[in-house]
N, C-alpha and C positions, 0 to 999 in steps of 0.2 A: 495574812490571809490572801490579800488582794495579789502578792506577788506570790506566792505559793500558786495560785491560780494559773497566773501568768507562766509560770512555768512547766506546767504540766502541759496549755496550749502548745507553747511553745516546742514540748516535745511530742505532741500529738501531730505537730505540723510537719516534724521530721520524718515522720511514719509515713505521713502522707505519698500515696502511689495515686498517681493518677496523671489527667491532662496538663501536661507544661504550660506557661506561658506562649509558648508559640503553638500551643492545638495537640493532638493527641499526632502518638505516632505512628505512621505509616507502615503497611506490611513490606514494603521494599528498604525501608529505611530498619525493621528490627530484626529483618529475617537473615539466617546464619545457616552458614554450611550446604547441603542441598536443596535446602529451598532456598536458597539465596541463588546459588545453580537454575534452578528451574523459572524463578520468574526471570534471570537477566535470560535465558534461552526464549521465553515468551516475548520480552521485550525486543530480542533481536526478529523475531518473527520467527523461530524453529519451534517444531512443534514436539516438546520432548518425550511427550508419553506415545504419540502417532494418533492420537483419536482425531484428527481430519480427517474426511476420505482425501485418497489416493488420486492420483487425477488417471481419469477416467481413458481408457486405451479400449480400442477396438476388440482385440480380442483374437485377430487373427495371427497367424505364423508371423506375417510379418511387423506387425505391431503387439503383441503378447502384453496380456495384463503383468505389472512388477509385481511381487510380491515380497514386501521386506522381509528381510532375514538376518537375525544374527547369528546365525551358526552356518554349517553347510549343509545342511538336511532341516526341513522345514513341512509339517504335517498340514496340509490348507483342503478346507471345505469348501465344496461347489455346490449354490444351489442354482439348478440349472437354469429354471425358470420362475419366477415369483408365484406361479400355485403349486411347484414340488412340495410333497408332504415327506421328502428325504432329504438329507444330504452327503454327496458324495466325496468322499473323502482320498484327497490325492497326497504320495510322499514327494517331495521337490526338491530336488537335487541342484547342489549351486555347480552355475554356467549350462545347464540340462535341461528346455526347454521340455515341456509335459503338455499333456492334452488332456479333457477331462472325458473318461469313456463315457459319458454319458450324455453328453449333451447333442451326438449324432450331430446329422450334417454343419450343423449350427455351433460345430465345438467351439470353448474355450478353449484358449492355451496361455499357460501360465510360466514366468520365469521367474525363479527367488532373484531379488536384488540384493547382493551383502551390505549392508553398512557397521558401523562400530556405534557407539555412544555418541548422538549426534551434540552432546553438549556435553 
């Protein structure tokens, strides 16, 4: 009886999932394939999905906001000023510097910047 018992433990202990001896384990330590990809790009500091803003450029010809882009053609919204109840919608052509019709004396101008897969 007593060792019947004992063995059942014993094979219930095998089933056992859970925390190791040394602590449960870490998302960098189980993660595989692209999320394994995406925390070492975190770790190195690159931001792989882009949700940082941009760093912030004047706006003029000769400083022109970037605008990433992975293709050569790139559809980008301008809101002109923070109480626009529109937004104007510009097509952006790589190495093709654009302006936004709308924002008058005070335009914006925007150039796509290409990159590939930064991670």
């Amino acid at each position: 009886m007593v060792s019947s018992l004992l063995q059942i433990s014993g094979a219930l202990q095998a089933l056992w999932v859970g925390p190791t001896l040394q602590g449960m384990v870490t998302d960098e330590e189980q993660a595989t394939g692209i999320e394994r990809k995406v925390l070492d790009a975190i770790k190195k500091g690159v931001d792989p999905y882009g949700v940082h803003p941009s760093k912030l450029c004047g706006g003029t010809k000769d400083d022109p906001h970037f605008v990433p882009s992975l293709t050569n053609v790139r559809l980008m919204g301008c809101i002109c000023n923070e109480d626009a109840m529109e937004t104007y919608y510009i097509w952006l052509h790589k190495d093709k510097m654009e302006r936004c019709p709308s924002c008058g004396p005070i335009s914006n101008w925007f150039l796509p910047a290409h990159y590939g897969c930064r991670w």
